[in-house]
N, C-alpha and C positions, 0 to 999 in steps of 0.2 A: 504493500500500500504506500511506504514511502517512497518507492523509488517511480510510481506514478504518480506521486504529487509532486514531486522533485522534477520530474518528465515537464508535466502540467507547467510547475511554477518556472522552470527557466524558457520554455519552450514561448509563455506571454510576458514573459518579464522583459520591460525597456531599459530596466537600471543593468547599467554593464554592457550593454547592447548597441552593435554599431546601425540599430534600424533610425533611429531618427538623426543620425549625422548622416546617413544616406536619401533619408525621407523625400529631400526636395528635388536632388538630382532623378529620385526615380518617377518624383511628381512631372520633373521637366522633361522626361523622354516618354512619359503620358501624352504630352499634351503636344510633341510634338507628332508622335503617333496618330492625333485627332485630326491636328492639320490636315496631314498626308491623307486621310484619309478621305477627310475634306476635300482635298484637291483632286484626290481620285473619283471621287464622285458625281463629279464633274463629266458629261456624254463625249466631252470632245480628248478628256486627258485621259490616259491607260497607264498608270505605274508598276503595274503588276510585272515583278519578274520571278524565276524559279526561286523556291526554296531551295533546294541543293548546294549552291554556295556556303549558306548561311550552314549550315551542320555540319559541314566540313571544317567552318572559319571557330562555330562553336567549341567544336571538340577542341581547335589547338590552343584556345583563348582560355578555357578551360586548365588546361598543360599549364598556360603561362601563369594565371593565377594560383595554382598550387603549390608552383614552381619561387613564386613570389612569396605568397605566406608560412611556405616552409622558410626561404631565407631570414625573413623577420623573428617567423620563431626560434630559429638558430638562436640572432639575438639576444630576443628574449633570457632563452633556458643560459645561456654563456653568462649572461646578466647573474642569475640567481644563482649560479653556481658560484662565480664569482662574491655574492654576497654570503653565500652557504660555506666557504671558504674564511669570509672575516667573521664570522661569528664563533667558527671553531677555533683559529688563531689568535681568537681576542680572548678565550676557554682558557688555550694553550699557554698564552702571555700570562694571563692572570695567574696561573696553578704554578708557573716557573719560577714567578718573582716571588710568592708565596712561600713555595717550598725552597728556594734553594736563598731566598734573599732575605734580609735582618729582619730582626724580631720586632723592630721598632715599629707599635702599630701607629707613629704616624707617617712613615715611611710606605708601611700597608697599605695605606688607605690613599697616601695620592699617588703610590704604583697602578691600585686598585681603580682608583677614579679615572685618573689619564687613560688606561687603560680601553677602558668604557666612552672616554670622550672621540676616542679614535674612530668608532662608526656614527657619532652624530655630526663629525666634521667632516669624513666623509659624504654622510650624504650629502649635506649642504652644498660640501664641492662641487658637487655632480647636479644640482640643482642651482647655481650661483647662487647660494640663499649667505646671506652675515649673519642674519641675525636669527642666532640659534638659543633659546629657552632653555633646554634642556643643559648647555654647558653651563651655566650660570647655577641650576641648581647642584651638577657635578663637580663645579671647578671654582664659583667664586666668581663675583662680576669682575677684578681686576685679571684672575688668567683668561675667564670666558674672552674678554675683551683683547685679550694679546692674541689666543686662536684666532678671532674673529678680522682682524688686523694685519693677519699674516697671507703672503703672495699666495701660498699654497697649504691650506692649514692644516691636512693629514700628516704633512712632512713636518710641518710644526708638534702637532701631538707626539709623531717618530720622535724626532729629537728632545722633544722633553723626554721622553721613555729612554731614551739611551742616556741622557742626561743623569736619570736616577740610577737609573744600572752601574752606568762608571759610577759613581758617588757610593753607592754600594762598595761597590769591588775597592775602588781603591780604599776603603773605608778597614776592608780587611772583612766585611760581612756577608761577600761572594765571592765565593770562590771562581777561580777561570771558566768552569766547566756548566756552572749553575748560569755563570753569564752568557756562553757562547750558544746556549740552549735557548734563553730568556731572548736572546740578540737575532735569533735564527724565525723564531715564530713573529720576532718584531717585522723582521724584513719579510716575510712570506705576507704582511698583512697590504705593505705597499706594492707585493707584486700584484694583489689581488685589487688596491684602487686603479693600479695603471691597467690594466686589465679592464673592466669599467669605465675608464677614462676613452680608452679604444675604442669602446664601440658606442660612446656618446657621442665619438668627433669623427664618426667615421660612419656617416650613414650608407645606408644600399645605394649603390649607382643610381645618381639621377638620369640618366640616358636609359636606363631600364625601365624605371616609373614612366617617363614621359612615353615611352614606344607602346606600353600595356596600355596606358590612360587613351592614346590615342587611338589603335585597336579599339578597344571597348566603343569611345567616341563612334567609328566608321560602325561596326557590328550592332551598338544600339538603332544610330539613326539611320540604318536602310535595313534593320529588322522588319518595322512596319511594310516595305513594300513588298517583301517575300511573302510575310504573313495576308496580305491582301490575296494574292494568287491562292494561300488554301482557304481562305477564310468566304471568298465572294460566291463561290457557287453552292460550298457545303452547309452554311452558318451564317448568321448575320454580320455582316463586316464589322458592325459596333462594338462588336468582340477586339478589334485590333486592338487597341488603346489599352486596354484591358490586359491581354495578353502581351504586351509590351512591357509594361510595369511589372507582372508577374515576374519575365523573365530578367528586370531592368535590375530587379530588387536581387538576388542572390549573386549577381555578378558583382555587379556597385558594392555589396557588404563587404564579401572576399577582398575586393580591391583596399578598403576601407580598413579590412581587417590586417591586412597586409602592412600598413601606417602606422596605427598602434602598436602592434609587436617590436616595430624598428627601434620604438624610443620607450626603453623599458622604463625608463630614471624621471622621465617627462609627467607632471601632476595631472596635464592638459589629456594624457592619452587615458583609455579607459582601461587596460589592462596595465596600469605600471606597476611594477613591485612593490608590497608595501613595508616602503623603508620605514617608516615610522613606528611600525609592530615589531619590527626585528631590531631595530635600535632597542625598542623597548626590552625584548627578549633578554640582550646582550647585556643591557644592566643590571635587568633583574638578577639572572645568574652570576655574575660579579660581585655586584653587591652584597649578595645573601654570603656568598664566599670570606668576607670581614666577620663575619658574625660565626665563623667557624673558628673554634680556637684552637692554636698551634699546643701540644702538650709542651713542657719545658723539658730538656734532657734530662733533669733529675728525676721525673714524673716517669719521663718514659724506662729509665733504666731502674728506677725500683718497681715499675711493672713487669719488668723482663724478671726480676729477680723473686716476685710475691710466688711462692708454691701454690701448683695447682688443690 
């Protein structure tokens, strides 16, 4: 029963749906559908030419569109991996510095924070956004405001994390090994913005979009006249219009759908990633991480020593 209500509710649902960002384009190959038909109805005009064309031109158009939304959703899925990557590295950073870095919990706590501030400056990056909420409850309006300040502010969070680390180490409170680990998930996190970074400045071939958009354009507007040839002696031709839009509407989405996929990072598109839940994610488990306490060595080795 749920999975035909689930059927039901997305099958009429507009929210998430690229039907009314196509809506008017498939309103304007309606109507331009009426015309033609208009004009063909006319005793002296005959627009009528074979269908055959058109199902041949459909099938490849078809191809090209599939061909197109698989490329976007490459994209896409590279996108999310890409973030599925900093969430675990930012896991990784936190439990490094943790375990292998000083006891001093307030050392802990802005390894711990910075840490976390790492995927909200991120996003923002990837969104040209400054002004981020969120650091300011993590970090303090005077660091929120030096991230926010800075040319490139993931590298800015990088560098304060390295910053603590040496300070650690030369402190004599990490050791090489605890650092070169803590250093290694540091920089796996910037492989994973520039990564990110790729495929927000790197859209799909505009020479590709413009050739498909144009196709579509030809294949829409002399659809009607094919469709006159089966439509005038079987049906009543007032059908064209009709059957225009019908078929106007699942090209035009595809194409539609094909746009959104490309710009995963983009607020404007309907399918973006949602940074802001997985930022939230990556806090939460961090955070709650301070609130776990380290036992002291003397704790842990008269536990080693208490008889079963």
């Amino acid at each position: 029963m749920a999975d035909a209500l689930g059927f039901w509710n997305e099958a009429l649902s507009l929210r998430g749906a690229a039907t009314l960002r196509v809506l008017p384009n498939v309103i304007a190959f309606g109507l331009i559908a009426l015309v033609i038909y208009t004009v063909d109805s006319h005793e002296r005009v005959n627009l009528q030419v074979p269908v055959g064309p058109h199902e041949v031109a459909g099938a490849l158009l078809g191809l090209l569109l599939v061909v197109r939304t698989n490329a976007g959703y490459d994209r896409w899925w590279e996108a999310r991996k890409a973030w599925g990557g900093i969430v675990n590295q930012s896991r990784n950073l936190a439990v490094a510095g943790l375990t292998y870095g000083p006891s001093d919990p307030e050392w802990r706590d802005r390894f711990v924070r910075w840490t976390a501030a790492f995927s909200h400056a991120a996003r923002a990056s990837l969104r040209d956004e400054r002004h981020v909420p969120e650091l300011v409850s993590l970090l303090g309006p005077e660091d929120a405001a030096r991230v926010a300040c800075a040319q490139h502010m993931p590298t800015f969070v990088s560098l304060t994390l390295s910053e603590l680390l040496d300070d650690a180490c030369s402190r004599g409170e990490l050791d090489r090994f605890g650092f070169l680990q803590a250093d290694r998930e540091k920089t796996a996190l910037i492989d994973h913005i520039g990564v990110c970074e790729r495929i927000r400045r790197t859209p799909l071939a505009r020479v590709f979009s413009i050739n498909i958009r144009r196709f579509i354009l030809l294949f829409l507007f002399t659809l009607p006249i094919a469709l006159l040839h089966k439509f005038k002696a079987a049906a009543d031709p007032m059908l064209v219009p009709l059957i225009a839009m019908l078929v106007a509407y699942p090209i035009l989405a595809l194409d539609q759908i094909g746009v959104e996929l490309q710009e995963p990072f983009s607020k404007r598109r309907l399918s973006h990633l949602p940074l802001e839940q997985i930022c939230r994610t990556i806090d939460g488990n961090l955070l709650a991480l301070l609130e776990v306490q380290r036992p002291s060595p003397l704790v842990e080795e008269s536990a080693l020593r208490k008889p079963s």
